[in-house]
TORTORSE-125511 format. One record per atom (N, C-alpha, C): z, x, y. Coordinates in steps of 0.2 Angstrom, whole numbers, plus 2048, in hexadecimal, padded with zeros to 3 digits. Layout:
TORTORSE-125511
Z|X|Y
Z|X|Y
...
end
This chain:
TORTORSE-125511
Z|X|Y
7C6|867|884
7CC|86B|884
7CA|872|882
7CB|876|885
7CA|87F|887
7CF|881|880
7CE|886|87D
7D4|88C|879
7D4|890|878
7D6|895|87A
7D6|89D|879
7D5|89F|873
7D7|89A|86D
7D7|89E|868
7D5|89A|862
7CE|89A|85F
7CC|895|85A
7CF|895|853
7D4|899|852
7D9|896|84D
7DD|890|850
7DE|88F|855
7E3|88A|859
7DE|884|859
7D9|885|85A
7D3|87F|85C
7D3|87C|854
7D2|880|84F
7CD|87D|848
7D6|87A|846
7DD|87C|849
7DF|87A|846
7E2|873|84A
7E1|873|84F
7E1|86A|855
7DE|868|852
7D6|86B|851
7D1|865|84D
7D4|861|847
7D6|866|844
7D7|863|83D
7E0|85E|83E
7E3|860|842
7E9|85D|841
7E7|854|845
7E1|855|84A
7DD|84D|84D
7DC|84A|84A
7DA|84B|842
7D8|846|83F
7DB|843|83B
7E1|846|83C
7E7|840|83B
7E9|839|83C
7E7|833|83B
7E9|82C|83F
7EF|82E|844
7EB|82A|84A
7F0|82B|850
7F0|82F|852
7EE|836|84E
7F0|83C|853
7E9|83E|859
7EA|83E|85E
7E2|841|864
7E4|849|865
7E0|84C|868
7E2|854|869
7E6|856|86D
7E9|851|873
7EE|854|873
7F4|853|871
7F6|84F|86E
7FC|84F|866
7FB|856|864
7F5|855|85F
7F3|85A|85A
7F4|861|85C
7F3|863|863
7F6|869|867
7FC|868|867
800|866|86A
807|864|869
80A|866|863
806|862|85F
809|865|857
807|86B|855
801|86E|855
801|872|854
807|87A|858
806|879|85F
809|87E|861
811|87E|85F
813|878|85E
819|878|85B
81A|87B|854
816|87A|84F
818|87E|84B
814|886|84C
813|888|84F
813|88E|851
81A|892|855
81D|88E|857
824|892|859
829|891|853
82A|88C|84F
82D|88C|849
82B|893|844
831|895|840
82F|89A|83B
82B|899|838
828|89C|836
81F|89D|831
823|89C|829
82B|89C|82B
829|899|821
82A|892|820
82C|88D|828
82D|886|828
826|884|828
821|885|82A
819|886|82C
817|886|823
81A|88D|822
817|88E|81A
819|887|815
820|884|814
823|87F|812
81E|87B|814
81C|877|81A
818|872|81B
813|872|819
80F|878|817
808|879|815
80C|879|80D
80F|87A|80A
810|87B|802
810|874|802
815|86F|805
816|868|802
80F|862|805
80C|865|809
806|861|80A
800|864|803
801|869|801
7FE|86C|7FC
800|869|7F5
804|868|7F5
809|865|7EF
806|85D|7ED
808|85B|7F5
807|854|7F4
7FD|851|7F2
7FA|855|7F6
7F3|853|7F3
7F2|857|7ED
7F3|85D|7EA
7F4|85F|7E5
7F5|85A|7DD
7FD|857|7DC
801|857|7D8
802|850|7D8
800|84C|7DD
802|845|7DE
7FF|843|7DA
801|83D|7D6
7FE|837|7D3
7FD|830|7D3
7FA|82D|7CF
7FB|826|7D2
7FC|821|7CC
802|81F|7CC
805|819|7C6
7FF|818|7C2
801|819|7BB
7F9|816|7B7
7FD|810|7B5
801|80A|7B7
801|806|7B7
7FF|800|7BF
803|802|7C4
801|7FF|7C9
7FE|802|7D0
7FC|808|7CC
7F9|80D|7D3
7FE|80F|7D8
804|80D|7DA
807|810|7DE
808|817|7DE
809|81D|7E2
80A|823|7E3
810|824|7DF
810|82A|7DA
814|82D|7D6
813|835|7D4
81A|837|7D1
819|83D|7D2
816|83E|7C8
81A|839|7C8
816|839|7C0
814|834|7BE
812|832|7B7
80C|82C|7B7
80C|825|7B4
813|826|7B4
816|81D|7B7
81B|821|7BB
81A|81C|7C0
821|81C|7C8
827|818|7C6
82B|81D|7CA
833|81A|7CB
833|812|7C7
82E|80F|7CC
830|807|7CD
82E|804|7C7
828|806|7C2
825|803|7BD
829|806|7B6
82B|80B|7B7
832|80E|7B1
838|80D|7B3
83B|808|7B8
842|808|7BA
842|803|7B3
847|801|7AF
849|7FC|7AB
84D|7F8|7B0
84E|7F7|7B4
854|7F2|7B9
84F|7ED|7BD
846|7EF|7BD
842|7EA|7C0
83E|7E4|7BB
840|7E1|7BF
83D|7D9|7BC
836|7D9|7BD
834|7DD|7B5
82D|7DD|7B2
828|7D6|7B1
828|7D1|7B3
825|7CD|7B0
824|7CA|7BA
825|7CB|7BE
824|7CB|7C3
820|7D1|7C9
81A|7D0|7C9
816|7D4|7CD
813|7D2|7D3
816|7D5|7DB
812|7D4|7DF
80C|7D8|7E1
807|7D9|7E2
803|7D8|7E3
801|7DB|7EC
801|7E2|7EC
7FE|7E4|7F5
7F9|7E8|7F5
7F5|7EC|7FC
7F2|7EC|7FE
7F3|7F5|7FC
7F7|7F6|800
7F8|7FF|7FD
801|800|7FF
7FF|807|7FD
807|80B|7FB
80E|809|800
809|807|808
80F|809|80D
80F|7FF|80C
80D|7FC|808
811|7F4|808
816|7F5|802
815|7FB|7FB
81A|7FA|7F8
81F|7FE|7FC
81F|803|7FE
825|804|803
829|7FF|80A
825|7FB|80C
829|7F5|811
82C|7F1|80D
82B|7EE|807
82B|7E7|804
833|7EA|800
833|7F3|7FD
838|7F5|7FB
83D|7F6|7FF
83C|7F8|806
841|7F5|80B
846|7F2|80D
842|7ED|80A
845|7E3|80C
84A|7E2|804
847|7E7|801
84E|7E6|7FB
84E|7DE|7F8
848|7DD|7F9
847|7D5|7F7
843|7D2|7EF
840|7D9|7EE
83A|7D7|7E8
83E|7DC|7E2
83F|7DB|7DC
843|7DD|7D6
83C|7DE|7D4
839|7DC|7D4
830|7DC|7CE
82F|7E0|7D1
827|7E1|7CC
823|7E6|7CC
81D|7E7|7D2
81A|7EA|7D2
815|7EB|7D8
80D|7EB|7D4
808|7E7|7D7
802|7EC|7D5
7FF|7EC|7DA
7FC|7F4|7DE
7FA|7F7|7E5
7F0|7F4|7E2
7F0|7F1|7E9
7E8|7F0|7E6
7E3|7F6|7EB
7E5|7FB|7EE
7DF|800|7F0
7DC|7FC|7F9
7DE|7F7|7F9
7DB|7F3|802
7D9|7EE|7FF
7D3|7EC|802
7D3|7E4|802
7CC|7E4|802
7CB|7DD|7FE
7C2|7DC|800
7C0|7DC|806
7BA|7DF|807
7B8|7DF|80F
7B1|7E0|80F
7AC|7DC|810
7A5|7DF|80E
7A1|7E1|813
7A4|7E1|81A
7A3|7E3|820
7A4|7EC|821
7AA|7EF|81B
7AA|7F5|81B
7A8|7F6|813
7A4|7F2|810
7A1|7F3|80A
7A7|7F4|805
7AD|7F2|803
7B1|7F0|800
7B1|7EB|7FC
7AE|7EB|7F5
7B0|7E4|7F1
7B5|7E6|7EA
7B4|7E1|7E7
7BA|7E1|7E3
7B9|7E4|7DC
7B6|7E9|7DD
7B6|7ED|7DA
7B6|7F5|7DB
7B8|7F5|7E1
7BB|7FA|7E5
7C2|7FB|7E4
7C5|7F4|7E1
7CD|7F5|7E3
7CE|7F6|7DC
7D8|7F3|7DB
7D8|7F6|7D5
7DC|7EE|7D2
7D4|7E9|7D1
7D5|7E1|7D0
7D5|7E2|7C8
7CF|7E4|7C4
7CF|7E3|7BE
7D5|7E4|7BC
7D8|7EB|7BC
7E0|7F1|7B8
7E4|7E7|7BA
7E4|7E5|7BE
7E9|7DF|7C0
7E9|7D8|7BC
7E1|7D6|7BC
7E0|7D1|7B6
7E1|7D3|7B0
7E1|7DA|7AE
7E2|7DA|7A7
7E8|7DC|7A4
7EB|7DD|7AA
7F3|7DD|7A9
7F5|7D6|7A8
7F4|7CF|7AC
7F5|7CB|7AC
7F3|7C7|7A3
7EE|7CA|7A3
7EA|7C6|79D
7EF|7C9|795
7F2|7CD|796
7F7|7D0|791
7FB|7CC|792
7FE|7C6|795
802|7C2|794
80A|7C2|795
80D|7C9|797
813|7C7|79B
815|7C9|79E
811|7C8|7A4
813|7C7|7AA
812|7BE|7AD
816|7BD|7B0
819|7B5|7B1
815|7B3|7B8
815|7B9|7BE
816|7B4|7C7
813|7BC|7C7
80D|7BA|7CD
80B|7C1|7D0
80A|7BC|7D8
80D|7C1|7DB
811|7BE|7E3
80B|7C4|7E6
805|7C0|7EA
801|7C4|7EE
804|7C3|7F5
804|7CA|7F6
809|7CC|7FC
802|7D0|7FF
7FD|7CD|803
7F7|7CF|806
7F9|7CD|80E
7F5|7D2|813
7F7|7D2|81A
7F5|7C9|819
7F5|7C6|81E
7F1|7BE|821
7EC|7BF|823
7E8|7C3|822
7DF|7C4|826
7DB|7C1|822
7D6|7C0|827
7CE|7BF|820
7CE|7C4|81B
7D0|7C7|81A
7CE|7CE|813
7D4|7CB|80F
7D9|7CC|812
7E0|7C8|80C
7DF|7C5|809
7DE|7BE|80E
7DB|7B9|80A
7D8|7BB|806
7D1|7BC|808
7CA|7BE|805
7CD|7BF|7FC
7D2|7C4|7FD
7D3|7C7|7F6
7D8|7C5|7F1
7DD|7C1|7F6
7E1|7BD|7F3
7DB|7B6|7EF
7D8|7B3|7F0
7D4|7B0|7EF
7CF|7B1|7E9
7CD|7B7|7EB
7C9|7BA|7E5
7CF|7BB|7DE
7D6|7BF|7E0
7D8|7C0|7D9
7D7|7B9|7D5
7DD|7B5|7D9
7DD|7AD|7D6
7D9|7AB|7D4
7D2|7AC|7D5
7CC|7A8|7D2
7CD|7AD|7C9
7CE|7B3|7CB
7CB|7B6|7C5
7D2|7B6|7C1
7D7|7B0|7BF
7DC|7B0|7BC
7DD|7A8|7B9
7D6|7A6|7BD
7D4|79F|7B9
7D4|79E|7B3
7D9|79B|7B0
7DC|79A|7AA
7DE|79D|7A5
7E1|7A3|7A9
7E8|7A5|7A5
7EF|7A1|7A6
7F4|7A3|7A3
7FB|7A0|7A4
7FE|7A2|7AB
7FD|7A2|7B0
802|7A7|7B4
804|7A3|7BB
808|7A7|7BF
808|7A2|7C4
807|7A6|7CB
806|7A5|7CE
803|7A7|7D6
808|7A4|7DB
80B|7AA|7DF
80C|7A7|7E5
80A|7AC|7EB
80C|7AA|7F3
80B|7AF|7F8
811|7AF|7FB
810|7B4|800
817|7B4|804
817|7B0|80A
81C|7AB|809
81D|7A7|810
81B|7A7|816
81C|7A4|81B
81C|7A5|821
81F|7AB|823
81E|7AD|82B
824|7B0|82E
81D|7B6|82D
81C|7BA|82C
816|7BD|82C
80F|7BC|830
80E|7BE|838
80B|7BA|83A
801|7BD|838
7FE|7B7|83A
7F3|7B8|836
7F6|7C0|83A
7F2|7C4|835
7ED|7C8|83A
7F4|7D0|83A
7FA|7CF|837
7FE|7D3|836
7FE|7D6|82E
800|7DE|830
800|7E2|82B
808|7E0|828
80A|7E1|820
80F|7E1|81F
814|7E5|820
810|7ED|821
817|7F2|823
818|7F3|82B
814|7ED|82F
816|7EF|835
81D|7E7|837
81D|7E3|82F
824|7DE|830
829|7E1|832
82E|7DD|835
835|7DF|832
838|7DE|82D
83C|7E2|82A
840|7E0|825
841|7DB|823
847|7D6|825
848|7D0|826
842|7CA|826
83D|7CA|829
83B|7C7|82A
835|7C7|822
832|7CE|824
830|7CC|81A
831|7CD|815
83A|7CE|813
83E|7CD|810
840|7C6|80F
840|7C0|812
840|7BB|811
839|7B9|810
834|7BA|812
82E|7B8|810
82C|7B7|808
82F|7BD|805
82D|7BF|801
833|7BB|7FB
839|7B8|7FD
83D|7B4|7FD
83C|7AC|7FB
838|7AC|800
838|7A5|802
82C|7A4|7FF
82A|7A8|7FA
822|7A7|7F9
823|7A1|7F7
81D|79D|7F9
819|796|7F7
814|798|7F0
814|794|7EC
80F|793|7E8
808|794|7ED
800|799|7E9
7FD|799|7EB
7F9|795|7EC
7F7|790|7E9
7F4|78A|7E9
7F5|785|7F0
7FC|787|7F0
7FC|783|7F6
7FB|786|7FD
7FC|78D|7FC
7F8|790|804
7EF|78F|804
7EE|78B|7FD
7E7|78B|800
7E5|782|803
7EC|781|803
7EC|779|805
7EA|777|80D
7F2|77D|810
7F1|77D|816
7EC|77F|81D
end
């Protein structure tokens, strides 16, 4: 791809490396904010500014916040002693969708994967047992994609909660191996999450 003008270029490049985006999107996008006002342009660049800037991350359950517990961990109206248990930020956004889960969140950072060098101490397993180990929280619902890493992690917590009081379950059916939770629909993983099994027995079947 040819450009007259290496402001135009460094700025395609840098907008491609955006997931999903190839260069011609990134052209597209870019030329498009180029006929927009230069103070809507300036807006965009201040609030991506902002957001890597000034963002936080719950010092309770790592979800994205502006302060340092999130909406959902200082609401008083959430049913505290219930935690599920996801992969990252855009599952607690799907799962609050479904309007289905009152409880708490804990974000674990991905999943074990030792093929891209991820183990479980990359995530954020420990902050999760030792909230557990403090003893009031009741049920932690692992809401992990159905892949071998899900598993994988879902498995690893449960071993490491080996004789505390607590109870494990997962989200039901309806979720099919090999699907992300924020690409569900509503409905469907809102009843899943409805309808979890005790975890012990998804390791039955």
């Amino acid at each position: 791809m040819e450009f007259s003008s290496k402001l135009l270029e460094n700025a395609v490049n840098e907008i491609s490396q955006l997931p999903g985006i190839g260069k011609r999107t990134a052209l597209r996008l870019a030329l498009h904010l180029l006929k927009q006002p230069k103070e809507q342009t300036a807006h965009l660049v201040q609030a991506l500014s902002h957001m890597r800037e000034d963002l936080k991350f719950c010092k309770s359950c790592h979800n994205i916040s502006d302060v340092e517990l999130c909406e959902i961990c200082s609401n008083p109206l959430r049913t505290d002693d219930i935690v599920c248990v996801v992969e990252d930020i855009r599952d607690v956004m799907a799962i609050e969708n479904t309007a289905s889960h009152k409880g708490l969140y804990h974000v674990l950072g991905g999943k074990i994967n030792p093929m891209e060098g991820i183990g479980p101490h990359d995530l954020n397993i420990v902050s999760l047992v030792e909230k557990v180990k403090r003893g009031h929280i009741k049920e932690l619902i692992f809401a992990l994609s159905s892949t071998m890493e899900g598993d994988t992690t879902n498995f690893y917590i449960f071993k490491q909660l080996k004789g505390l009081e607590i109870k494990t379950s997962t989200i039901a059916g309806g979720i099919s191996v090999g699907d992300e939770l924020e690409y569900a629909d509503e409905i469907t993983l809102g009843r899943s999450i409805i309808n979890r099994i005790p975890f012990e027995g998804s390791l039955k079947q």
